[in-house]
C-alpha positions as CSV (number, residue, x, y, z in Angstrom):
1,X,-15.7,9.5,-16.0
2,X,-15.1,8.4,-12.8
3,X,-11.7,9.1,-10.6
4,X,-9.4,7.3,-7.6
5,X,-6.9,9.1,-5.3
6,X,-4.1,7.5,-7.3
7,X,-1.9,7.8,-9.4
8,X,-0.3,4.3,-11.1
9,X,3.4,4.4,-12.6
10,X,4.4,5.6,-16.1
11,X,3.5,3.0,-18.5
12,X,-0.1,2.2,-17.0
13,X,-2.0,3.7,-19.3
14,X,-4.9,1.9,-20.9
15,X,-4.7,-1.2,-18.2
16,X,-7.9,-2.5,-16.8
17,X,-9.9,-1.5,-13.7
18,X,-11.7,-4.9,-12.6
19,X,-14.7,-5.5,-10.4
20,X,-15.6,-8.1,-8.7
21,X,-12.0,-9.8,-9.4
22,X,-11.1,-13.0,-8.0
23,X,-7.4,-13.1,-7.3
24,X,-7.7,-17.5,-7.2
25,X,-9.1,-17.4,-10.4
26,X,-8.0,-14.0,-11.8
27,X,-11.4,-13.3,-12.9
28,X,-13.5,-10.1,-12.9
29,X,-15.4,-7.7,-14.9
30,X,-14.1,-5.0,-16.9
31,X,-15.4,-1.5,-16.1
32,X,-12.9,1.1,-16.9
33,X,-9.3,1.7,-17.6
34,X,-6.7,4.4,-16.6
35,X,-7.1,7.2,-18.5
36,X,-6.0,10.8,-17.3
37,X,-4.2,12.0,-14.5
38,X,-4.5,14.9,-13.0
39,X,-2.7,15.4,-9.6
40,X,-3.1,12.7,-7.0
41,X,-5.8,11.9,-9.4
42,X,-6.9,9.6,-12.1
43,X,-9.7,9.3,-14.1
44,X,-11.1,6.8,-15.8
45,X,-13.9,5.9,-18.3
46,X,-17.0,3.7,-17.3
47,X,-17.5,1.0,-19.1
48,X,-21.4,0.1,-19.1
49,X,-23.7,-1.8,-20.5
50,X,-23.0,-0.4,-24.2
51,X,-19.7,-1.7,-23.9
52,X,-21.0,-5.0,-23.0
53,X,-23.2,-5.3,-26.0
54,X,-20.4,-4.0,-28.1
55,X,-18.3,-6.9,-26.5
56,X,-21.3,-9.5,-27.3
57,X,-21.6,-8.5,-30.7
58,X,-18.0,-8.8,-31.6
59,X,-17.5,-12.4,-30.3
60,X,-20.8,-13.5,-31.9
């Protein structure tokens, strides 16, 4: 788990943390999503290279 110093509105939960996003294109990688909050806090699963195989396998 990794956290930010913020803390998104009710209703957030489960949306994606991108990297690498392009806002012209809206593209980007998925590595996480908002999880828990705790305080100014959230924290928020890594999504590594398991979950990319997982995500290979299931479009094949």
């Amino acid at each position: 788990m990794w956290g930010i110093d913020c803390v998104q509105t009710g209703g957030s939960s489960g949306g994606g943390f991108l990297a690498n996003f392009d806002a012209s294109t809206g593209g980007g990688y998925l590595v996480g999503n908002i999880s828990v909050s705790a305080g100014s806090n959230e924290y928020h699963p890594y999504l590594g290279n398991e979950a990319l195989s997982l995500y290979q396998q299931a479009g094949s």
